[in-house]
N, C-alpha and C positions, 0 to 999 in steps of 0.2 A: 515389474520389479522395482523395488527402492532403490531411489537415487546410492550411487556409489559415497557416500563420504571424501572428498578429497583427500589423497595420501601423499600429493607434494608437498614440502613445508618450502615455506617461502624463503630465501638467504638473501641477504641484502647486504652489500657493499657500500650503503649511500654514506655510510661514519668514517671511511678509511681516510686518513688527509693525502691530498694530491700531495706528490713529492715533483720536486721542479728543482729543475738544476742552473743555476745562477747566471751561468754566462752562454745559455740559450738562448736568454730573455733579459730586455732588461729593463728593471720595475724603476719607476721612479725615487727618488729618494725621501719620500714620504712616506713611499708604502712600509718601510721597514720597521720602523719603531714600533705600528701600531699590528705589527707582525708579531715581534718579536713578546708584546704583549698578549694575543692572541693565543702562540703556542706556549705562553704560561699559565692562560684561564682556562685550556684546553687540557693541559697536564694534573690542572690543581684542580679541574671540575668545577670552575667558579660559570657559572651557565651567564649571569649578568655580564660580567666582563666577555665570555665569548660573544654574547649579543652585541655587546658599546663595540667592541674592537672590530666586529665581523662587517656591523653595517659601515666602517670607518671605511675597512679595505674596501670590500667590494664600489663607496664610491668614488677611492682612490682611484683602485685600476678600473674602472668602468670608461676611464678616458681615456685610456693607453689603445695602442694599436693592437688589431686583435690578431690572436697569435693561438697556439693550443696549450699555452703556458698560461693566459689569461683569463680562458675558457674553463680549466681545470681548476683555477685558482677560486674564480666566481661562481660553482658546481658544488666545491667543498665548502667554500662560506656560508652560500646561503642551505648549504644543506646542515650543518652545525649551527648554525643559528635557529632554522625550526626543528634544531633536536632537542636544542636549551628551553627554549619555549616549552616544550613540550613535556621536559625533564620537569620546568616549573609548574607544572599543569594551568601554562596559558595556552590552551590547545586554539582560540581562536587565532591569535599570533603565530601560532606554529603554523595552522592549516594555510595562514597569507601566507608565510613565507616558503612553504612546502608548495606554493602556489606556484609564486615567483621562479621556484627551481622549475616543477614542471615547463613552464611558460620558456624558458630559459632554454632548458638540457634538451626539450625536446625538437630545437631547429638543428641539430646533431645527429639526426636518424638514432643509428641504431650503437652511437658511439658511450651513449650515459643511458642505456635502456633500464639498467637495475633501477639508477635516481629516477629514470623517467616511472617507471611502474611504481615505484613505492613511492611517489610523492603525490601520482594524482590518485591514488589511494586514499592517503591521508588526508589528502587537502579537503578530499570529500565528504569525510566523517570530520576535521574537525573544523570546518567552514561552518558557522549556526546559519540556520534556514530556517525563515518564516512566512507564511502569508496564510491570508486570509481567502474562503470560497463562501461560494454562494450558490443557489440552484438557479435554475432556470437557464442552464449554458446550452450552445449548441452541440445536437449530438456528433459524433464524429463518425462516419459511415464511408467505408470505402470501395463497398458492392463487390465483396468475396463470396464464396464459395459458403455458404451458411452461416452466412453471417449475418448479425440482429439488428435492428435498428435502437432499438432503446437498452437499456440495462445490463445485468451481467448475468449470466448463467453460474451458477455454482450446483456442488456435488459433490458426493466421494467415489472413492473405488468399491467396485463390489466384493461381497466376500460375507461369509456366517456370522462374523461377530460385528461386521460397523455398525455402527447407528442407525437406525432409521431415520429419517427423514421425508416426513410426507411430502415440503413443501420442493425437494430438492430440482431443480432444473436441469439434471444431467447425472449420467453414470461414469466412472474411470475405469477401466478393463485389460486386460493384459492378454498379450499371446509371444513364446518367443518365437524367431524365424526360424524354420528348419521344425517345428513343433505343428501336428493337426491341431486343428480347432476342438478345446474342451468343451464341455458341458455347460461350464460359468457363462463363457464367451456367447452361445448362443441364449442363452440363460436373459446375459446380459442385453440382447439385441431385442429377445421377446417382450423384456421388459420396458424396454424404451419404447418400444409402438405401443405396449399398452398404455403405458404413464403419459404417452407424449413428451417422452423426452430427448434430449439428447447425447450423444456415445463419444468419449474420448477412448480411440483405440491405441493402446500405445504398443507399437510391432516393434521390441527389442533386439536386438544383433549380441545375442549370449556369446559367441565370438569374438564379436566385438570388429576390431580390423579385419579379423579375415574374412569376417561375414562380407563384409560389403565387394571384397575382393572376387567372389563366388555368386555376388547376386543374382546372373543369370540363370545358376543352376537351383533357384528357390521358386523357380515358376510353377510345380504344383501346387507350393505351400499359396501362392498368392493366389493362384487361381484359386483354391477352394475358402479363401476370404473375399474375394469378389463375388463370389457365386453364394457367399452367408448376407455379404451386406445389396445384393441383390434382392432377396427373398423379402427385404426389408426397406423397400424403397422410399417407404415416407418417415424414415429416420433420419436425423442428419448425425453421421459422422465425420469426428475430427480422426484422420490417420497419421497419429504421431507416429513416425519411421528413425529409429537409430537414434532414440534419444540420448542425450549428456554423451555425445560423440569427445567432447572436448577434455573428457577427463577418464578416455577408459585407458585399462592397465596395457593394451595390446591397442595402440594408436593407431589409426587410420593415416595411412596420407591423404593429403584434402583433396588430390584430383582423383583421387578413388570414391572417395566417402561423395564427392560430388555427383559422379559420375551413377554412383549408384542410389543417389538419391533420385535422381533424376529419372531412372529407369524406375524406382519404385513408382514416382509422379506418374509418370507417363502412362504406366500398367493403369491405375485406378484412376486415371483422370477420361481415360477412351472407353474403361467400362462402366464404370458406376455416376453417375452424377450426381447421386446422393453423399459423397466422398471428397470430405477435402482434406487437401498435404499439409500436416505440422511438422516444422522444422526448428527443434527446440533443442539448444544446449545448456550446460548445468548452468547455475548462478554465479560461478567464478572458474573460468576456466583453468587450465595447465598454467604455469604460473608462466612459459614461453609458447602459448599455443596460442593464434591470434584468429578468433574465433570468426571472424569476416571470412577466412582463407577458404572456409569451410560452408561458406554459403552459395547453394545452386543458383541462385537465380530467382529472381520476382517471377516468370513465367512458371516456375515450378513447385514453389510454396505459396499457398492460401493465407496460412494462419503462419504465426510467427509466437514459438511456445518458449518458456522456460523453468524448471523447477527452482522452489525458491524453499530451503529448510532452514528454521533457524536455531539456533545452536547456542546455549551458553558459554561453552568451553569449544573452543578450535580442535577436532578431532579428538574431542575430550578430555583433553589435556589443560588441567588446573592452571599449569604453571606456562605455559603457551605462549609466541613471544604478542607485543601489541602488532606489530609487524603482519605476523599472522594472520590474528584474527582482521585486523581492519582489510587487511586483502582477501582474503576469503570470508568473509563477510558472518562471521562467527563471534560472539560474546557481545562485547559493549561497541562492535562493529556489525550490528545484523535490523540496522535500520530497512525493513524492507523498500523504502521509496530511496534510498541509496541504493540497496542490491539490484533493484528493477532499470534503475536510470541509465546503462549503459544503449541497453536492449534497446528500450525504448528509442532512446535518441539515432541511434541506427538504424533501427527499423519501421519505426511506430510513426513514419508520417506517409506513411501507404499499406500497410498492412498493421491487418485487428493484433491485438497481443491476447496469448492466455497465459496465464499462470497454469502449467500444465498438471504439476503435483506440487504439492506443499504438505508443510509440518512445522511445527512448534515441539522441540523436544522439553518435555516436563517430565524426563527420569532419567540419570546419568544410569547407563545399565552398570558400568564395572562398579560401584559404588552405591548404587541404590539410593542417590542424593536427590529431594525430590525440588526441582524446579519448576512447580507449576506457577509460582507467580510470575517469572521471567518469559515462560510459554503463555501464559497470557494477556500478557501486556506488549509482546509481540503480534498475536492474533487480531489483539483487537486495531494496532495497526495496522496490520495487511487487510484487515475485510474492512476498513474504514477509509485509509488512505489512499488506500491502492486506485480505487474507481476514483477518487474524489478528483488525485493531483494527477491523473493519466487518465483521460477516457477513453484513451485507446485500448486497455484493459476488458474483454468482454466476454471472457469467460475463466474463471475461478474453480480448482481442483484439488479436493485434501486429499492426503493417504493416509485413510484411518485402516491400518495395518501393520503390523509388526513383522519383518523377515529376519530370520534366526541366520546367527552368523558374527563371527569375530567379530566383522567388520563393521557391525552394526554398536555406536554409541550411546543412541539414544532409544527412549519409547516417545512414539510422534501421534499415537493414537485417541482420538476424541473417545473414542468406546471404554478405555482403560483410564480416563480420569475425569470426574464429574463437572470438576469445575470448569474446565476448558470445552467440555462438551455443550454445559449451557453459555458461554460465551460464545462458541460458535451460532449456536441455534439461535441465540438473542440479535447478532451482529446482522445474521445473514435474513433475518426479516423483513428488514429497510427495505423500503420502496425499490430502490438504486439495485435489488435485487431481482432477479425474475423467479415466479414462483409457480410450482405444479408444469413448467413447459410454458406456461404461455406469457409472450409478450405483449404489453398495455404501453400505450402514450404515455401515460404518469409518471413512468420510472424518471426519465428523465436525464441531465447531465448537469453537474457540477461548473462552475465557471470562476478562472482566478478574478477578488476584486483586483483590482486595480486605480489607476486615476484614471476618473471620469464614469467609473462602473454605474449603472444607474439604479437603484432603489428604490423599489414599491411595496406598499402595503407592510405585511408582516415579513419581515426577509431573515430567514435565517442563514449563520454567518458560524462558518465551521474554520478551524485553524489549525493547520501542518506547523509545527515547532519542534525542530529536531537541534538540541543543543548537547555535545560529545560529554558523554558521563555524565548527565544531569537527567535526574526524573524529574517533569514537569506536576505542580501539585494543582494547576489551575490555570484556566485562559480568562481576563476579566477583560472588559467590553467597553468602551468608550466613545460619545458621539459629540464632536465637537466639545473634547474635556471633560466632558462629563459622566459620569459611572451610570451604564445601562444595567450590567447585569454580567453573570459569569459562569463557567461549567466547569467541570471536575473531569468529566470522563470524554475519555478520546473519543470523536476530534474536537470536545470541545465548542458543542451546537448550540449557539445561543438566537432566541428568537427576537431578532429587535422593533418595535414599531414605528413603522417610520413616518406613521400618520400625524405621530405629533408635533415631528419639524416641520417647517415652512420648506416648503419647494426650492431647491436650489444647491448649492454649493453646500457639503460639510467636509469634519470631519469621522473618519470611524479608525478607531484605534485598539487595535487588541494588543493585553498587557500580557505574556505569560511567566507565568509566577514558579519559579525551582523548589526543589525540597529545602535547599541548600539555604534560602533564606534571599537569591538573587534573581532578577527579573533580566525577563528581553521585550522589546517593545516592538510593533510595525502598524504602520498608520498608512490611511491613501485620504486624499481628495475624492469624495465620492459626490453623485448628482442623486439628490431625493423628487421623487416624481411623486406626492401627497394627491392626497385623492379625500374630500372631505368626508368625515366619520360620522356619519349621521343615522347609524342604524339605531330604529327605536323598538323596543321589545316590550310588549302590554301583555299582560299575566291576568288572566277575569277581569278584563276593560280596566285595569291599573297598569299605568307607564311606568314601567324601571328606571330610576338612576343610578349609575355608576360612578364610583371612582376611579375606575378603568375603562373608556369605550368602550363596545365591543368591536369587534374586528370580524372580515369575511376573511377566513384564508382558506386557499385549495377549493373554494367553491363553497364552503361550511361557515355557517353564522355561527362566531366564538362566543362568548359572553362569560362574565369572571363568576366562577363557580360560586361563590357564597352566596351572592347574592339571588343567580339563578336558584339555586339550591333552598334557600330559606322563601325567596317568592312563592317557590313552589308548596311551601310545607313543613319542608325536610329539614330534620337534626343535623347538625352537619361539627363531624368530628374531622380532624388535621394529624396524618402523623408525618409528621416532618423528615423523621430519618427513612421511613418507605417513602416518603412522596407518595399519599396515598392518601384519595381525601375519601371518607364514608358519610352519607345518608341515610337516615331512616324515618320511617312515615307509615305508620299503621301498618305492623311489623316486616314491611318491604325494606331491603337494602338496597343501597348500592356502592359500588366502589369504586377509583376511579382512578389511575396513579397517572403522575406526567408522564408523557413521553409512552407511555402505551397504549398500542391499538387494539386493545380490547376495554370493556368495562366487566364486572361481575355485579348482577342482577340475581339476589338469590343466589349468590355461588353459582350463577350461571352465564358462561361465556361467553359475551354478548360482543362481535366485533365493531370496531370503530371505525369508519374513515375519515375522524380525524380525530388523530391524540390532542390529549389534555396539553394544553403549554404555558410556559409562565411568560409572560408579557407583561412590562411594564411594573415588575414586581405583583403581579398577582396570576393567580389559578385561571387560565383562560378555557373552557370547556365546551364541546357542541351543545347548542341549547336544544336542538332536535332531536338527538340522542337523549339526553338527560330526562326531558320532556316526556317523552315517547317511551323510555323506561318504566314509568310508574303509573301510564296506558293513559298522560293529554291526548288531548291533540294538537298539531302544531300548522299554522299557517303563513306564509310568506307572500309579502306585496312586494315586488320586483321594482314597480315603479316608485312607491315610498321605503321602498329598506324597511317595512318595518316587517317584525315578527308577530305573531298571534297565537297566545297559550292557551288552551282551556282545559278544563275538563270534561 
């Protein structure tokens, strides 16, 4: 079943002013004026003045004895000061000082709980966040219960209408408790032994609380999914049990909900061994449900899952407050590497994470408002970010599905809108991906740069930039000042060569560029490890010169495609807005775009292990491929670098 939609709305009390009564407390004789100032920029709406005046008090009385007169007083200021902020749209400012309250209100337990949950909300979305990755990091393996060494598994749910997907790495499947095992279910098992792939089972509690209240009395329903996922031993199954616990209409108490997860563990953990426990709650819990209270135990969860949907409008609602959405993680608050970051940091430094189900909603259903650009410029952050800035992240699940019902806002389904279906199929290609079931060393893992990060060869350098209400139009690239080069599309993947610096200390600077006409900047110290370029490439016993090296990268001799291209023969046409370069040569083509792993030969699709790339400002190309395209032959001396073409 689809995630429930959230139906608590958030209220928040963090704008009320503390009232304090004079001869409780007593403020010093400074603090008044710029008080009495305060509640007039605060009546009149002047947000400047409440700023000037607010940081005046707060470091007025920050010297006074502390008292609950004092504590209220510096709770309300700085919470009216990043509301000014905010009201100004400096949401950077606001997110500090929305900070500063958190930091503040929360050595009070559970006395400023509203300020404490709505400021570290905000702070979150409106703090900007940048950095820069690179590949080659190591992987993160914690030696669970089917769990992969390299890459991410992805998949959808099954069902008549989703997508196909040849290359997909796993199925999503449903049964609820108290319900035999349908048709789909085994459907779904048969087809994962034959594909070689993998089963996310998700065992819902239609009940909801009282399911888990009754657990013991569902031991036939388990037993006769013990005895499906038996028959089926060399599958691996994920057993998502009681998912989005945290937000059903008929609440669990947590030492229930515990207790019966625990029994569920225990059931499938002494029979099946091909079975491991997901224990996943929604993406934004009850707005007072504190979603820790609710977890069994490391002995009894494998995987650690959470559904993540994003949402243009907060429960569909145009007019929604920002409050809202930024807490439930809806509209210009549905940054997925913000929605993910909680989980993560709780759980994700012992146990793998999945993304259990997902959605980008692209159709308001009450209105039939079509959101497909916002669903996917979403998507293409979740399947790019997500693995990139968590590699704890190792397995990836959509709901390409639609369930009929009130309660249901959006359409989330890749099957019912084209353009988000080829975004998904294009995202989930990448290496970083796992394809057909099977896992390769290649995939690999992403690493933050940092200072001292070291660089070789062709290093490509991708960049997380999340700045609140700004579309980013561009990440441009910089080495010690200097303009290497820049990307449009998320994340943002530029190839740099770093063979042309001298070994030692740089800089690498990425600039990214807003719609709005304003930039953010982050730079590191990084170490270049150069390795001398000396590959030589002879076409019919004639040596090549470049204005561009050529480069080995991933194991493949690059070489800049015109040149290669016209050595050979070939006509050689550019069309700039495909990034697509063509050749022809005695009525043979071929084609060849950046960045993708295939060529067409004859309109015939021909794959690549290794895409076209720009480097250095020019077309970087396999010369083996290209070569071997129009029937050379191609030879390689190990110990001279050099290439050998012939016909």
């Amino acid at each position: 079943m689809k995630k429930k939609i959230l139906a608590l709305a958030l209220s928040l009390c963090m704008a009320s002013s503390y009232a304090f009564t004079a001869h409780a407390y007593t403020f010093p004789q400074s603090f008044w004026a710029p008080n009495d100032a305060f509640t007039l920029a605060v009546s009149s709406g002047d947000h400047q003045g409440i700023i000037n005046y607010g940081k005046q008090l707060i470091d007025i009385i920050s010297t006074c004895p502390d008292a609950p007169e004092k504590t209220g007083i510096i709770v309300d200021r700085y919470t009216k000061i990043a509301a000014a902020y905010e009201a100004l749209g400096d949401y950077e400012n606001s997110g500090n000082y929305y900070k500063l309250l958190y930091e503040y209100a929360s050595q009070y337990g559970d006395t400023y709980l509203d300020y404490v949950k709505g400021a570290k909300a905000k702070m979150a979305h409106y703090i900007p966040r940048m950095a820069m990755y690179t590949e080659g990091g190591q992987d993160i393996f914690y030696g669970a219960k089917n769990e992969h060494q390299h890459g991410v598994i992805f998949g959808l749910c099954d069902g008549d209408n989703t997508i196909d997907i040849p290359e997909e790495s796993m199925i999503l499947t449903y049964q609820e408790l108290g319900n035999h095992i349908r048709y789909y279910n085994n459907d779904a098992m048969d087809e994962a032994e034959n594909r070689h792939l993998a089963v996310e089972y998700a065992l819902n509690c239609p009940h909801e609380g009282y399911d888990v209240i009754d657990i013991t009395q569902q031991e036939e329903y388990l037993n006769e999914l013990s005895n499906m996922f038996a028959q089926h031993p060399n599958v691996k199954v994920f057993l998502r049990f009681g998912a989005e616990f945290d937000v059903w209409n008929t609440p669990a108490d947590p030492e229930n909900f515990k207790n019966a997860f625990r029994f569920v563990s225990t059931y499938f953990k002494q029979r099946n061994p091909n079975v491991a426990i997901v224990w996943s709650p929604n993406q934004s819990s009850g707005y007072y449900t504190n979603v820790e209270d609710y977890y069994p135990g490391d002995e009894y969860v494998d995987w650690v899952g959470m559904s993540l949907y994003t949402m243009p409008y907060f429960l569909g609602d145009k007019n929604a407050s920002m409050d809202n959405k930024l807490y439930f993680n809806a509209g210009e608050g549905s940054d997925p590497v913000i929605a993910v970051e909680k989980l993560v940091n709780l759980y994700g430094d012992r146990k793998p994470i999945m993304i259990s189900e997902s959605g980008c909603g692209h159709k308001l259903l009450s209105t039939g408002e079509d959101t497909t650009d916002f669903a996917v410029h979403r998507l293409r952050e979740e399947l790019a970010y997500l693995p990139m800035v968590y590699p704890q992240i190792k397995i990836m699940a959509y709901f390409d599905h639609h369930v009929q019902g009130n309660d249901e806002k959006y359409d989330f389904r890749l099957s019912n809108n084209s353009t988000l279906r080829e975004t998904y199929l294009t995202m989930t290609k990448g290496k970083h991906f796992i394809h057909n079931g099977e896992e390769n060393s290649e995939h690999g893992s992403y690493k933050k740069v940092t200072g001292g990060t070291t660089l070789q060869g062709v290093a490509p350098i991708s960049t997380y930039v999340h700045e609140f209400n700004k579309d980013t139009d561009k990440v441009a690239y910089f080495v010690d000042g200097n303009y290497v080069g820049e990307s449009h599309e998320i994340p943002y993947k530029f190839d740099i060569d770093t063979t042309v610096y001298s070994a030692g200390t740089h800089e690498l600077k990425a600039v990214a560029c807003f719609t709005d006409g304003t930039t953010r900047q982050y730079a590191e110290k990084i170490n270049i490890a150069s390795a001398p370029n000396d590959i030589t490439v002879i076409v019919e016993g004639r040596k090549l010169s470049f204005d561009q090296p050529p480069i080995i990268h991933n194991g493949r001799t690059m070489v800049p495609m015109r040149a290669i291209f016209e050595a050979l023969g070939l006509e050689v046409t550019w069309d700039a807005e495909a990034q697509i370069a063509t050749g022809t040569k005695e009525g043979k083509t071929v084609k060849i775009k950046i960045g993708g792993e295939a060529m067409f030969v004859d309109e015939v699709h021909t794959p690549l292990d290794a895409p076209a790339m720009i480097v250095g400002g020019r077309t970087l190309v396999p010369a083996r491929a290209i070569a071997e395209s129009i029937g050379c032959n191609v030879g390689w001396d190990g110990s001279t670098k050099t290439v050998t073409i012939t016909e």
